[in-house]
N, C-alpha and C positions, 0 to 999 in steps of 0.2 A: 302717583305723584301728581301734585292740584302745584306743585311750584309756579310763582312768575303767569296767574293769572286775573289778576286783578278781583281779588274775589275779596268784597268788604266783610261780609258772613260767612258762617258757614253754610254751606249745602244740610239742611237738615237731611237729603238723603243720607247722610256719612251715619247718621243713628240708625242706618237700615241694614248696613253692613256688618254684622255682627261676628263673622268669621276675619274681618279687617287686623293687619297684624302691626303694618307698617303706612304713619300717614304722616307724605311730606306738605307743606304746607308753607312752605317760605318763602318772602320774595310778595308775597300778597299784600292786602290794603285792608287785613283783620283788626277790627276798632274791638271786639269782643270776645270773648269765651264764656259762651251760655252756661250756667250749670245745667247737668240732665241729659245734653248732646252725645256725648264721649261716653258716658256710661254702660250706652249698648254696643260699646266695642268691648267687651270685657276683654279679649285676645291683644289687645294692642300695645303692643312690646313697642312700638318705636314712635314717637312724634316730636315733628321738627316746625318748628313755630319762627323760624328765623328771618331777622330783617320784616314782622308786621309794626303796625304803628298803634299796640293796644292800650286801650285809656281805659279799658275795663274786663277785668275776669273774674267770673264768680267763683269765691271762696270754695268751693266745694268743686267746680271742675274739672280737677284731675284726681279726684281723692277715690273713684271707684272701677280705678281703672288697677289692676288687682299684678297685672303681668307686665306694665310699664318698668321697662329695664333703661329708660335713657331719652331724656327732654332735651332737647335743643333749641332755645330761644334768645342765642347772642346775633344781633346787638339788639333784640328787643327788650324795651325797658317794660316792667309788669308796674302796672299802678299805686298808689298808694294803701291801694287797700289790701293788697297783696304785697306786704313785705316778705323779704328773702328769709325771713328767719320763718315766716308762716308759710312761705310754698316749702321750704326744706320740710322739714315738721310735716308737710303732709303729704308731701313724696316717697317722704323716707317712711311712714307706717305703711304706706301702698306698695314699699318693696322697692321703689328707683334705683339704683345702684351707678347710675352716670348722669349729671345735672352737666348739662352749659346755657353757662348764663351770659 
């Protein structure tokens, strides 16, 4: 759990974790979601994104994240570039099975 520490980025260590199943992450000061980060979690069934204040996430990631069963990112609002109907669409070919938005 990284909740409630004031973290504007991510740790690019979290791309080193590769065995990583479960990453809480709410409560923080994340302006971004890198594409490329996430992807060498291929194992990560859980990620909680809740209460960041993100103004930018790249299209691409959460799209190779293969064993992701359940997103959590209410009340964070995702950007315009990222409409609801394009993060569904690429949750849902990765396999998602529980979005909170």
């Amino acid at each position: 759990e990284l909740n409630d520490n004031r973290l504007s980025t991510l740790p690019k260590a979290i791309g080193k974790l590769t065995s990583l199943q479960e990453l809480s992450l709410s409560g923080n000061r994340l302006k971004n979601i890198p594409g490329g980060i996430l992807q060498r979690t291929p194992g990560l069934t859980l990620l909680e994104l809740n209460g960041n204040p993100l103004n930018e996430v790249d299209l691409y990631a959460f799209s190779f994240l293969p064993n992701l069963k359940k997103l959590s990112t209410s009340p964070t609002r995702f950007p315009g570039s990222i409409t609801p109907v394009v993060l569904l669409e690429l949750l849902l070919d990765g396999g998602v099975s529980e979005l909170e938005l």
